[in-house]
C-alpha positions as CSV (number, residue, x, y, z in Angstrom):
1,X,-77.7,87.2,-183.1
2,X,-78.2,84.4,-180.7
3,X,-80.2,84.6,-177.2
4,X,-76.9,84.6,-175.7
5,X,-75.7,87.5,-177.6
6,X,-78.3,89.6,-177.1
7,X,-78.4,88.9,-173.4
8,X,-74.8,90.1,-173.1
9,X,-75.5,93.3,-175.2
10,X,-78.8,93.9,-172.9
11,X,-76.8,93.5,-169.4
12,X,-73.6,95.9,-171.3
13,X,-76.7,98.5,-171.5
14,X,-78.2,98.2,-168.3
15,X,-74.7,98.5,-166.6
16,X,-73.5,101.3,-168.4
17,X,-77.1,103.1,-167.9
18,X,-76.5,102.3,-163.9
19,X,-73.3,103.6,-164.0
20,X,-74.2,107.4,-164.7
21,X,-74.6,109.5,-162.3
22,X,-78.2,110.3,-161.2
23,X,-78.2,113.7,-162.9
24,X,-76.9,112.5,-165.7
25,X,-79.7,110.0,-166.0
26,X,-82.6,112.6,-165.4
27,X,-81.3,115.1,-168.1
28,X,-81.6,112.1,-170.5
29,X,-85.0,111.3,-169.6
30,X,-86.7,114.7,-169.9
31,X,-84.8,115.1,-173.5
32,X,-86.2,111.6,-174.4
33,X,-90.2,113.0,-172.8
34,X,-90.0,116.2,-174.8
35,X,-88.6,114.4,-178.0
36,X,-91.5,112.1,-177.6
37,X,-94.1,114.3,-177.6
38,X,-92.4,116.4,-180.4
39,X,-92.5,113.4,-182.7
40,X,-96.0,111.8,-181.8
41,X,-97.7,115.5,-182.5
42,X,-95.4,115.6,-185.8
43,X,-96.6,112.6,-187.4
44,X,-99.6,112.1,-186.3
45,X,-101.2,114.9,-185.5
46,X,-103.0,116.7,-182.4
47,X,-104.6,113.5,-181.9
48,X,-102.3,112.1,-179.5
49,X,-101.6,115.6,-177.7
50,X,-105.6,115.7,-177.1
51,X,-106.0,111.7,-175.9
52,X,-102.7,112.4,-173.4
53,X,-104.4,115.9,-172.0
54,X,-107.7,114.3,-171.7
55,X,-105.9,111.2,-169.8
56,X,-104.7,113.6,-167.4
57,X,-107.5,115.4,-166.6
58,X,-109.6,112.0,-166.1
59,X,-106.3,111.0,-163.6
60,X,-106.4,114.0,-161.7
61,X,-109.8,114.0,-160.4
């Protein structure tokens, strides 16, 4: 794929992405959050699960 063609498929993406409608967008971002977190404790562990809570608790002070 040359830079050209992979330039075109990014701005196709980025369009289409822009033109849902804001609801649309947030439903898919939550899914994509808790299908994050599903998979990082799945394969790795609790580890990651512990480093994000202890993350939070150091940015919330």
């Amino acid at each position: 794929m040359s830079g050209n063609d992979y330039l075109k498929f990014m701005t196709e993406q980025v369009v289409s992405y822009l033109d849902l409608p804001s609801e649309e967008r947030k439903k898919r971002k939550e899914a994509h959050k808790q299908q994050d977190s599903f998979y990082a404790t799945r394969w790795l562990g609790m580890l990651p699960f512990t480093l994000k809570i202890m993350f939070q608790k150091e940015n919330s002070r």
